[in-house]
N, C-alpha and C positions, 0 to 999 in steps of 0.2 A: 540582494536578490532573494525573494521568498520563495520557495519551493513547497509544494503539496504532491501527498502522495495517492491513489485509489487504496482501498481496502474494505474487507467483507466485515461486518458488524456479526463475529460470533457469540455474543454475551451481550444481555443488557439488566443496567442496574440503576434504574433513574434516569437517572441524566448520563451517563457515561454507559460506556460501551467494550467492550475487549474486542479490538479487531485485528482480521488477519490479512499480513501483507502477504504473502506468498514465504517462500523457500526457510517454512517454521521461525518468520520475523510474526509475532503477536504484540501486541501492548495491550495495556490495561489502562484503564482510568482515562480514554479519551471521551472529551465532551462533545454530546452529539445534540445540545439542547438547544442549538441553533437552525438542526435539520429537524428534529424528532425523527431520528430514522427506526427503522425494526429490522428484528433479529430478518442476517439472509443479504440486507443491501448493502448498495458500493456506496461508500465516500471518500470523498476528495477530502483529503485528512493536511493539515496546516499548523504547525505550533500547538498540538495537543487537542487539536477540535477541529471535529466536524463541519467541513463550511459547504459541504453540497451535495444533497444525493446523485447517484450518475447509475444511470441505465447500465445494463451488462456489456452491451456495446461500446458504449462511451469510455467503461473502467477496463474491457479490455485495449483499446484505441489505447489508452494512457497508460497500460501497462508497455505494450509495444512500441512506443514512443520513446519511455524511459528505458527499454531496452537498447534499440537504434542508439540511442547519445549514449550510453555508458557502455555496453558491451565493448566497445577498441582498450575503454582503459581499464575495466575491471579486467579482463583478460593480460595487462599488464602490469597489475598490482600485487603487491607483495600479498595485502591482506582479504584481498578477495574475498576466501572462504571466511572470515572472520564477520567482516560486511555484510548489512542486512541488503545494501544496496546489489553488492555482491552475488549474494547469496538467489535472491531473486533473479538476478541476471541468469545466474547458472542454471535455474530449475526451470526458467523461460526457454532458454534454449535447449534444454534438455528434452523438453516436449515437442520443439518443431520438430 
């Protein structure tokens, strides 16, 4: 099963990007030379690369989506707070 995740493109450096998923999860070194996105936008991030620009609507939609399916079992998990999956879960629901 592959999974992709939205995230904000805060750094760019070429071809690669530093982006931000939420609840202070950052990477560096993703490649976005497949989208050419700019600093500000959402990507649909997959195995280290950029595979789709997405409207603000769209990357919120997928953030709340990936909320709904994991919120039951991050809230039953040991490492939760350690989890970047986690982690996001927490500051998503933190805000509603």
């Amino acid at each position: 099963m592959c999974l992709a995740y939205p995230g904000k493109i805060i750094e760019l450096d070429g071809d690669f990007a530093k982006i931000d998923f939420g609840a202070s999860t950052i990477k560096n070194d993703i490649n976005i030379s497949h989208v050419k996105g700019k600093k500000g936008d959402y990507v649909l991030v997959h195995a280290g690369y950029a595979i789709e620009i997405l409207d603000l609507d769209e990357a919120e939609n997928m953030i709340n989506y990936w909320k709904d399916i994991t919120a039951w079992k991050c809230k039953r998990c040991e490492i939760a707070q350690e989890c970047p999956t986690g982690n996001i879960v927490n500051e998503i629901n933190s805000k509603a």
